[in-house]
C-alpha positions as CSV (number, residue, x, y, z in Angstrom):
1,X,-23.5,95.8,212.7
2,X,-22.9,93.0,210.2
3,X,-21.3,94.1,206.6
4,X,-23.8,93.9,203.9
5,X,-22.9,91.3,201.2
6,X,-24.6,89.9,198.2
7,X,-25.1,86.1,197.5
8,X,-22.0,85.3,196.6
9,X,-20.1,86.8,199.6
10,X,-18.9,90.0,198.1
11,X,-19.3,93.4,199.9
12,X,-21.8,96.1,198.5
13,X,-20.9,99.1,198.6
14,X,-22.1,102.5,197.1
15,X,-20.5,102.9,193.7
16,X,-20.9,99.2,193.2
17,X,-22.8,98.0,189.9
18,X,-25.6,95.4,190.7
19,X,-28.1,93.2,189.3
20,X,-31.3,92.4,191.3
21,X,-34.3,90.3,189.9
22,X,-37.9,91.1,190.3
23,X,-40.8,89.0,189.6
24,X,-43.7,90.3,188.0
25,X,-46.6,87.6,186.9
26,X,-44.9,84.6,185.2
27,X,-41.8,86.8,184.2
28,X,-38.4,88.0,185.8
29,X,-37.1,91.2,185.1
30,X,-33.5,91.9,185.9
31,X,-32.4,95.0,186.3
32,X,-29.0,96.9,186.8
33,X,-28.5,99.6,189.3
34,X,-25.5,101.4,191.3
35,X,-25.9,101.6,194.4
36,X,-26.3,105.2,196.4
37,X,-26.3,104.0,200.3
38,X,-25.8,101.3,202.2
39,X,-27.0,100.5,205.7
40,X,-29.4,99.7,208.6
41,X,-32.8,101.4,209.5
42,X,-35.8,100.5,211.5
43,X,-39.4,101.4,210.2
44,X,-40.3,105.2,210.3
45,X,-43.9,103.7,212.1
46,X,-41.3,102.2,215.4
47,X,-40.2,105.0,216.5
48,X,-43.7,106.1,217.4
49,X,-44.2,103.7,219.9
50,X,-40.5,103.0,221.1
51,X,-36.8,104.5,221.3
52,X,-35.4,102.5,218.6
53,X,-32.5,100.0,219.1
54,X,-29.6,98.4,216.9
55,X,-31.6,95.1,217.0
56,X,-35.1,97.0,215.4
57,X,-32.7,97.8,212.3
58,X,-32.8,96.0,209.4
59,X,-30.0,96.2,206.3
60,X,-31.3,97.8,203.4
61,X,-29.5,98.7,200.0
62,X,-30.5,101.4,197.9
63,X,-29.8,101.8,194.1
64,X,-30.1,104.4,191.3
65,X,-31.7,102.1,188.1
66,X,-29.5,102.3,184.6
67,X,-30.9,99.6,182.7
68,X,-33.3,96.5,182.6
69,X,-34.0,92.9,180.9
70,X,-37.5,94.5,180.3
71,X,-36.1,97.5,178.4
72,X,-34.8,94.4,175.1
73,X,-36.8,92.5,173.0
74,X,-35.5,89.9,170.5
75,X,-34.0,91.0,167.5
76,X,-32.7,94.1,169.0
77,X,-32.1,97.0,167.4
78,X,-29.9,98.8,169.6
79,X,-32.3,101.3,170.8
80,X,-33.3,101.2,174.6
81,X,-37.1,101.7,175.5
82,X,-37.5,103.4,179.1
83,X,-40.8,103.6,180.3
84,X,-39.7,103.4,183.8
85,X,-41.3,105.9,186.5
86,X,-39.4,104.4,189.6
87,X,-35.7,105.0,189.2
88,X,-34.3,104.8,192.5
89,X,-35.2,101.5,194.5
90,X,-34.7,100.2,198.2
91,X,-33.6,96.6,198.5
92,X,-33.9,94.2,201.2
93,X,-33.3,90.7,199.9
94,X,-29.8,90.0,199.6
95,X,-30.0,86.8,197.6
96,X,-31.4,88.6,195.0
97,X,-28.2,91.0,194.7
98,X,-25.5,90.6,192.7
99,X,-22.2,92.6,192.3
100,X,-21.0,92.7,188.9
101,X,-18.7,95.4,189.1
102,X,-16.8,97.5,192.2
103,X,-16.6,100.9,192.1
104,X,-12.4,100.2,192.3
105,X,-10.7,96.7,192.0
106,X,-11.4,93.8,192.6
107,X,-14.5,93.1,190.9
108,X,-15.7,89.8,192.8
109,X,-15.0,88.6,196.4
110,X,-13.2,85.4,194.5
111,X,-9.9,85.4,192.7
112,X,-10.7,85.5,189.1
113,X,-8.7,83.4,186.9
114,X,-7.1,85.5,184.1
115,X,-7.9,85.2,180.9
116,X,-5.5,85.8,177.8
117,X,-6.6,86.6,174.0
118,X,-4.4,85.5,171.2
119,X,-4.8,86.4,167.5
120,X,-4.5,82.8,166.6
């Protein structure tokens, strides 16, 4: 089976920090997440009717919610307002996915240029 990237080409992995966007209405909500498995499944229904094979699987990302777009409001005072009830959440579009942080080095699937502060 195929390794699971995001839309950029880098390779999720549990332990990685994501951001995924959800539409709800007229609004999108992005949210941040680390991710807790990584793999391929079929539906539980298939195997009801049929011995399930590697082509019935699909790639699927699951992620542990931290924080979300919906949580700030302008003029933000610093406090963060959860009224989430769904903290752990299955993914299955990958174009939607981005990493934004490995869980070890490097960060992205591209060569970052480096970046260096003076006190000028």
């Amino acid at each position: 089976m195929k390794p699971i990237k995001d839309w950029r080409g880098t390779l999720i992995e549990v332990g990685d920090v994501i951001l995924y966007a959800v539409k709800h209405s007229t609004s999108v909500e992005v949210n941040e997440a680390i991710v807790s498995e990584v793999g391929y499944k079929a539906p539980a229904w298939l195997a009801e009717f049929r011995d399930i094979k590697d082509s019935d699987k699909k790639p699927y990302v699951t992620a542990d919610w931290i924080l979300s777009s919906y949580c700030f409001t302008p003029g933000w005072d610093g406090k963060v307002y959860d009224h989430r009830t769904i903290k752990r959440v299955t993914l299955s579009n990958f174009e939607g996915i981005t990493v934004v942080s490995k869980h070890q080095a490097p960060a992205f699937s591209t060569e970052q240029a480096s970046v260096s502060w003076s006190n000028s």
